[in-house]
C-alpha positions in Angstrom: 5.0 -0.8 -33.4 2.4 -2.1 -30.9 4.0 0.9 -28.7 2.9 3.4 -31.4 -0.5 1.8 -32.0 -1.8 1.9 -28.1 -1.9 5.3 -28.2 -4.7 5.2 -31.1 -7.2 3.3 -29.4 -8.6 5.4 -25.9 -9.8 3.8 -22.5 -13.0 4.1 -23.8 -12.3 2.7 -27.4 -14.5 -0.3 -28.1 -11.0 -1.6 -29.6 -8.9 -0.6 -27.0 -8.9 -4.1 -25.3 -7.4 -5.3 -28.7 -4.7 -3.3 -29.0 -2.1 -5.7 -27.9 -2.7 -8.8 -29.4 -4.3 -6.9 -32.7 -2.4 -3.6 -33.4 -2.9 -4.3 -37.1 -6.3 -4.1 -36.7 -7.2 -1.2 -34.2 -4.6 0.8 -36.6 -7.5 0.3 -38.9 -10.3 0.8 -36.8 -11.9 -2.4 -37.4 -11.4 -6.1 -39.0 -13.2 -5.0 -42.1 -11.1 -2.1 -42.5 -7.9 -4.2 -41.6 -8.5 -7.2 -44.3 -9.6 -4.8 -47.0 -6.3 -3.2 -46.9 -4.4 -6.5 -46.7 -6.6 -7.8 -49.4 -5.9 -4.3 -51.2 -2.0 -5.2 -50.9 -2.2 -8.2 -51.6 -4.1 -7.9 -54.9 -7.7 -9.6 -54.4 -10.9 -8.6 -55.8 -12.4 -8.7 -52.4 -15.0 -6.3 -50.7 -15.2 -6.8 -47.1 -18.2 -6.2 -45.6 -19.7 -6.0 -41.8 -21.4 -8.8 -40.7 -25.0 -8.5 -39.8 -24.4 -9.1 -36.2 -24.3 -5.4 -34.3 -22.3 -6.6 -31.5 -19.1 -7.7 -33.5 -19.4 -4.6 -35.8 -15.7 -4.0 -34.8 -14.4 -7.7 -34.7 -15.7 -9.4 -37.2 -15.8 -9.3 -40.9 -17.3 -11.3 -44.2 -17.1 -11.7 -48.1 -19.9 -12.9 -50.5 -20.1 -14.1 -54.0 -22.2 -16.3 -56.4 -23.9 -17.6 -53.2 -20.4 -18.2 -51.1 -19.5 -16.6 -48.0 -17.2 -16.2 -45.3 -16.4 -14.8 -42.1 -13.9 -14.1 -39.9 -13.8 -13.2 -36.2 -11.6 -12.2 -34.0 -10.8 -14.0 -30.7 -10.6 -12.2 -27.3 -7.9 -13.7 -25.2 -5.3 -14.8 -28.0 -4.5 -13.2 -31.3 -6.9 -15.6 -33.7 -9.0 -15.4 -36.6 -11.6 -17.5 -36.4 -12.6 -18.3 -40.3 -15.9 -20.4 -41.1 -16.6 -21.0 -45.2 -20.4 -21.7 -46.0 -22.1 -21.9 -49.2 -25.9 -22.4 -50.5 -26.6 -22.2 -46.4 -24.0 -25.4 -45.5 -20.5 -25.1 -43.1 -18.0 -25.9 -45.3 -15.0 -25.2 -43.6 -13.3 -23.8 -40.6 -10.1 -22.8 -39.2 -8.2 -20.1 -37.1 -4.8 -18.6 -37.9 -2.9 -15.4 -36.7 -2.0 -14.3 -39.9 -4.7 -11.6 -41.4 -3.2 -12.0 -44.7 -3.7 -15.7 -44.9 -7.7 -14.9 -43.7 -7.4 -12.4 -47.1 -6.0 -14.9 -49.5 -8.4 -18.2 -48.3 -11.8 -15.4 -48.3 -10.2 -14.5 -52.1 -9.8 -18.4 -52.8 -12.9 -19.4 -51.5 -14.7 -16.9 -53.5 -13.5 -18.1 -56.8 -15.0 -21.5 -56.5 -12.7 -24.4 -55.6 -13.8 -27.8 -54.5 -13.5 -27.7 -50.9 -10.3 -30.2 -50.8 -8.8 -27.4 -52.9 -9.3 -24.9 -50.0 -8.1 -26.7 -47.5 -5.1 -28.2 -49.4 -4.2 -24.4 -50.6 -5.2 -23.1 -46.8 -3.9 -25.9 -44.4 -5.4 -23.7 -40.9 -8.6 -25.1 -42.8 -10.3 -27.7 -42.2 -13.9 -29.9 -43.7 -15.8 -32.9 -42.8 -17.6 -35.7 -44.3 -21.0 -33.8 -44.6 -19.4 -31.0 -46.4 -18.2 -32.9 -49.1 -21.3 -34.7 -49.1 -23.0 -32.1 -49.6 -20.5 -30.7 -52.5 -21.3 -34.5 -54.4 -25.4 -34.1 -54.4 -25.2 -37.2 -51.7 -26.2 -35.1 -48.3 -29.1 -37.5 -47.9 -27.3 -40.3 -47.6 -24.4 -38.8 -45.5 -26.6 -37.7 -42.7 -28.4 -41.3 -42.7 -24.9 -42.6 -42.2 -23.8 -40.2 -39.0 -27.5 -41.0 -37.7 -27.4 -44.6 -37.6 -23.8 -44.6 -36.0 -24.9 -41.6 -33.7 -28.3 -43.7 -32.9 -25.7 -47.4 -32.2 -23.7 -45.5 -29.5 -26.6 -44.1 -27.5 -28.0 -46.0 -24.7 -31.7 -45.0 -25.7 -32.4 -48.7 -27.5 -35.3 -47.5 -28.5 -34.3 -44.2 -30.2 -31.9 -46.8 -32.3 -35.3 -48.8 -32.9 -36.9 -45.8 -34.8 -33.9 -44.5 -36.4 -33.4 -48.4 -38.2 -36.9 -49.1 -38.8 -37.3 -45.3 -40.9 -34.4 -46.0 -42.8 -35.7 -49.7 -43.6 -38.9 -47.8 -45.3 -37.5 -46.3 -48.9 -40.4 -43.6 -48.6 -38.2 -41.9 -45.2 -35.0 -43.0 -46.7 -35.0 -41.0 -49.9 -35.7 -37.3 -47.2 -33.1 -36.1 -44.6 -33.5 -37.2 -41.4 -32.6 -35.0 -38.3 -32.7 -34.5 -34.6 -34.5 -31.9 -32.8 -34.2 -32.6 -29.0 -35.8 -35.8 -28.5 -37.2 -35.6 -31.6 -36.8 -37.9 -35.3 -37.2 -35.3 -38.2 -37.5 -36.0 -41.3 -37.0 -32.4 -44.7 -37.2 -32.7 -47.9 -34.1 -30.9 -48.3 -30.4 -31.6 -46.2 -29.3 -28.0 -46.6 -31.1 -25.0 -45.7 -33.9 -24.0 -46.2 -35.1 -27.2 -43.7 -39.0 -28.4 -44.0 -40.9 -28.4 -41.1 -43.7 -29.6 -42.2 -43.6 -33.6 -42.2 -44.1 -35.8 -39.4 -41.9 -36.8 -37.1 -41.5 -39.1 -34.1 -39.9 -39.7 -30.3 -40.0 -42.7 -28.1 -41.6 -42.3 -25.0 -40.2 -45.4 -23.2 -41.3 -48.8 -22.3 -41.9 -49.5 -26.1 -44.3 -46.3 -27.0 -43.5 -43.9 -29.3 -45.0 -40.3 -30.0 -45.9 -39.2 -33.5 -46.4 -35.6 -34.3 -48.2 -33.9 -37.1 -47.6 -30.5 -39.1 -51.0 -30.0 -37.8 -50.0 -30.1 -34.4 -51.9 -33.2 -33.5 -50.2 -36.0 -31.8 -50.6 -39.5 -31.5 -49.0 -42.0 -29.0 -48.1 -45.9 -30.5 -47.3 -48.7 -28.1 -44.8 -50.0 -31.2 -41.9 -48.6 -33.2 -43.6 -50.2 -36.4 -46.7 -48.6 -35.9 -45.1 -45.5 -35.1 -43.4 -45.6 -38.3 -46.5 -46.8 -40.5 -48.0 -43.4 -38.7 -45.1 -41.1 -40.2 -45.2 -42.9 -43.7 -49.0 -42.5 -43.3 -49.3 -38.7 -42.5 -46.8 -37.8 -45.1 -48.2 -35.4 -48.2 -47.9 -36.4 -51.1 -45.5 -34.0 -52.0 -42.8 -35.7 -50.0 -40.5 -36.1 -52.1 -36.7 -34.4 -51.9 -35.7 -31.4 -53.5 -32.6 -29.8 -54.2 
């Protein structure tokens, strides 16, 4: 079979340096074509689409529903799929497997709405996390406060640990999402995408200072964490409150 299929893909093909781990697929001319016609055989509703990446217009491949969506992607030096589930802008789930038709039947699963334990119980070369789930309760807020503080305990940088405690102390930066951009303590009304970037956030600068930052681009140095944290609670809009 593999034999047969070299011959369809030239020295010039952009697939032709597929053609021995994926036959299946340079048969087809593409991944999209490939798992529409396994998702054709095996009877699911699906519609595979390119992805909006130019580059993998060949090796890669997506589905999207009622907000849902999933790619796959094919690896280079081993035959893989490489599957990633999202929805409403979150990683749900992720997984690699050789078999095309199992990428088919967990895109057609996926699709119809399950909880994500369901996916990966049905689809075992899947695989979630605690923030997914979280996410999938309403509780996001509270999940990434959780992976901060232990994040935050295990760094050397005492002092990023200082800020992280003494905003989750005040219930006004408790109730938003914190995050970390490079040095940087964020704070969005919202834990899944769209993110806010327009609240305060803070740094430490060492030797006990910390530097505050304002949507309006002004900054202000503090020689304490508690001041530094009155500042954020202080510069706040009144609007900060989350959303879903």
């Amino acid at each position: 079979m593999s034999e047969e299929l070299a011959s369809d893909a030239a020295p010039n093909d952009p697939m032709h340096k597929y053609q021995m781990l994926y036959p299946d697929v340079v048969q087809a001319g593409s991944l999209q074509n490939a798992l529409q016609v396994v998702a054709d055989r095996a009877g699911h509703d699906l519609a595979v689409e390119l992805t909006s990446s130019p580059g993998w217009r060949y090796v890669a491949a997506q589905v999207e529903a009622d907000g849902r969506r999933a790619y796959a992607l094919m690896a280079r030096d081993e035959r893989c799929f490489i599957v990633d589930c999202w929805t409403g802008g979150v990683h749900m789930a992720t997984g690699n497997t050789q078999d095309l038709f199992a990428v088919a039947g967990a895109f057609d699963f996926w699709l119809q709405g399950p909880q994500i334990r369901e996916l990966v119980a049905q689809w075992p070369f899947l695989r979630t996390w605690e923030l997914a789930e979280a996410h999938e309760r309403g509780e996001a807020v509270p999940a990434r406060w959780r992976q901060l503080r232990k994040a935050a305990a295990r760094t050397p940088d005492t002092a990023l640990h200082d800020l992280v405690e003494a905003a989750f102390e005040q219930e006004r930066l408790r109730v938003l999402s914190p995050g970390r951009s490079m040095y940087w303590l964020t704070f969005s009304r919202r834990a899944a995408p769209p993110i806010c970037h327009d609240l305060p956030r803070a740094m430490p600068l060492g030797d006990g200072r910390y530097r505050v930052r304002f949507p309006d681009g002004r900054l202000q140095e503090l020689d304490s964490v508690t001041k530094a944290v009155a500042a954020i609670i202080e510069g706040l809009p009144d609007d900060a409150v989350p959303r879903s």
